[in-house]
C-alpha beads as a LAMMPS data file, in Angstrom:
LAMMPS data file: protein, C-alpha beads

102 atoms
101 bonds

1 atom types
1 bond types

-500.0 500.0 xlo xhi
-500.0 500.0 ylo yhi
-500.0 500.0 zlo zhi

Masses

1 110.0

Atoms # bond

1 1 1 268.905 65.238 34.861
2 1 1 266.464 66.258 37.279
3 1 1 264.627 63.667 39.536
4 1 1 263.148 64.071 42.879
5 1 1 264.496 64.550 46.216
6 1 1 262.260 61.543 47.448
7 1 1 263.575 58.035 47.060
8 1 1 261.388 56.736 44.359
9 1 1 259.336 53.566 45.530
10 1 1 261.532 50.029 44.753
11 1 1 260.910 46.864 43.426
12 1 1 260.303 45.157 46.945
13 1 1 257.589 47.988 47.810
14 1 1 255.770 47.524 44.731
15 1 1 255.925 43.616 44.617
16 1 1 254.598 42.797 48.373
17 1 1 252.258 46.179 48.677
18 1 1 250.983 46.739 45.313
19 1 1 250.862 42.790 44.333
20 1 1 251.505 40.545 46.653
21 1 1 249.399 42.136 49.570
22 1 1 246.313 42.043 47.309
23 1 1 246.535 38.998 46.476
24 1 1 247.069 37.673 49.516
25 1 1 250.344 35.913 47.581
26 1 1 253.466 34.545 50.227
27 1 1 256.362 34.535 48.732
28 1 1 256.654 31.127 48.573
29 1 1 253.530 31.061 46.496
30 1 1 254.594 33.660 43.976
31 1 1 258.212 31.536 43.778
32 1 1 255.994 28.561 43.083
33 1 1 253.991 30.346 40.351
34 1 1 257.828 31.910 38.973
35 1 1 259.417 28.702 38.942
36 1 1 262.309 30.226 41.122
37 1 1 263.600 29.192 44.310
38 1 1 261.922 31.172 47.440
39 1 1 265.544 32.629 48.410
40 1 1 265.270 34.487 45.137
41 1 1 261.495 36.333 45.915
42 1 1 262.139 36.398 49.151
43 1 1 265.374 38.703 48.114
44 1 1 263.475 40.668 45.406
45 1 1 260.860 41.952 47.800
46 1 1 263.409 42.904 50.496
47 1 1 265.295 44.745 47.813
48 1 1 268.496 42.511 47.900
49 1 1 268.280 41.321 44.543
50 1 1 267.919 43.969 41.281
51 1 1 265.308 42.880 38.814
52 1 1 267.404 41.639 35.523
53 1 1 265.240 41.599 32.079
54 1 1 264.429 37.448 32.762
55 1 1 263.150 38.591 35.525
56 1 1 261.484 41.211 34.528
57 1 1 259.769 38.778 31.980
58 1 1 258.919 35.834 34.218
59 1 1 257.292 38.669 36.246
60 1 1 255.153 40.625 33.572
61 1 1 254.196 36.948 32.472
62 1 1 252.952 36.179 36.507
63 1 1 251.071 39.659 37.282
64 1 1 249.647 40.085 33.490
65 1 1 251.946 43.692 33.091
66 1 1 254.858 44.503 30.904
67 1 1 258.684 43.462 31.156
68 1 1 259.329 47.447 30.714
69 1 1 257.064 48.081 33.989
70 1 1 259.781 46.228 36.257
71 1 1 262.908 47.530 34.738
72 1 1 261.791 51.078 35.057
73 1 1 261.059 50.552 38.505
74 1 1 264.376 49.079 38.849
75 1 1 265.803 51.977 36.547
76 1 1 264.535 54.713 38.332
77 1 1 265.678 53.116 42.356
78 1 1 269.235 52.857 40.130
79 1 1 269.369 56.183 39.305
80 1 1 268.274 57.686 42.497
81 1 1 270.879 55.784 44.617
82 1 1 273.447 56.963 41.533
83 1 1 272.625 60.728 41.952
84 1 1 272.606 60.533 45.719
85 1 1 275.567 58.328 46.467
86 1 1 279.057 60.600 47.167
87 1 1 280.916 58.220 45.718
88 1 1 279.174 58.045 42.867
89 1 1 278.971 61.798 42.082
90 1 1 282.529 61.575 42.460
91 1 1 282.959 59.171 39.708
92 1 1 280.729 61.438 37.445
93 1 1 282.343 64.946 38.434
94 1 1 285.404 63.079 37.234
95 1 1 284.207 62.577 34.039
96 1 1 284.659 65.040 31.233
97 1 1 282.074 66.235 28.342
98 1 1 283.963 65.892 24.863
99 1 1 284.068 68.922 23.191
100 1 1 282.005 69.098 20.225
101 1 1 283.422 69.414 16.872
102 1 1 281.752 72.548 14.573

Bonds

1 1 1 2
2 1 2 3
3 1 3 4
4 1 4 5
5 1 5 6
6 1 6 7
7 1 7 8
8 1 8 9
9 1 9 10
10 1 10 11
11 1 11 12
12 1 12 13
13 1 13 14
14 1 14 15
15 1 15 16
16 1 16 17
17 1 17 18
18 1 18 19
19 1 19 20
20 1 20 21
21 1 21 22
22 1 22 23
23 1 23 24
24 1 24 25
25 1 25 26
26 1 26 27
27 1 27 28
28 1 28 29
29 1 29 30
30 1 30 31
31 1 31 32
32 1 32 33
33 1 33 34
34 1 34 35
35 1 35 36
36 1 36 37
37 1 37 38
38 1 38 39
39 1 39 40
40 1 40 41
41 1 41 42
42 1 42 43
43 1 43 44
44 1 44 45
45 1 45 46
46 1 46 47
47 1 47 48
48 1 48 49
49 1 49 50
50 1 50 51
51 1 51 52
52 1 52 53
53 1 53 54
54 1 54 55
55 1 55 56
56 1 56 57
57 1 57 58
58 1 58 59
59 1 59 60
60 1 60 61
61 1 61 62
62 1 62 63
63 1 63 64
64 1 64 65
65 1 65 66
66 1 66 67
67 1 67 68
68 1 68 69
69 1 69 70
70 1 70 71
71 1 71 72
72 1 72 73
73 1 73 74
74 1 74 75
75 1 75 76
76 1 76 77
77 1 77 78
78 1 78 79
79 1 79 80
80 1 80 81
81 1 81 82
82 1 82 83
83 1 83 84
84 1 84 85
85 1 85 86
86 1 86 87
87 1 87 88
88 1 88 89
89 1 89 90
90 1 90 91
91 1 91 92
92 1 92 93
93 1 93 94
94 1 94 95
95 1 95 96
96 1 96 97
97 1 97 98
98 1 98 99
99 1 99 100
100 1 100 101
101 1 101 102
């Protein structure tokens, strides 16, 4: 699989710059309008906390958008730090292709 060299943008990025910034929304506010506790944005846009599908729902539901728009921004951060972590290219050299039966 190909995928850039640059570290795709991550959930916290495009929370506080591409919503929450023009909004004017604090955190607290958008864990108000969630119905989660601050702790829980507050780790979300400082990229401590992956997006799960609920919250990928209670988010499209907030911002208007699509469940599918936060997990692939959560998809494609996972896969970066997957092909660019040694350890985990270890684990994957490791694995071997099944040979296909003709």
């Amino acid at each position: 699989m190909l995928m850039t060299k640059r570290k795709p943008a991550s959930v916290g990025e495009i929370l506080t710059e591409e919503f929450m910034q023009p909004l004017a929304l604090t955190q607290a506010a958008l864990a108000e309008a969630m119905g989660v506790p601050r702790k829980h944005v507050n780790e979300l846009c400082n990229d401590r906390r992956a997006v799960t599908a609920p919250t990928a729902l209670i988010l499209a539901r907030v911002f208007g958008n699509s469940a599918e728009f936060w997990l692939n921004v959560q998809r494609r951060c996972d896969l970066w730090e997957a092909m660019h972590s040694p350890h985990e290219q270890a684990r994957i050299e490791r694995a071997k292709p099944l040979q296909s039966v003709a």
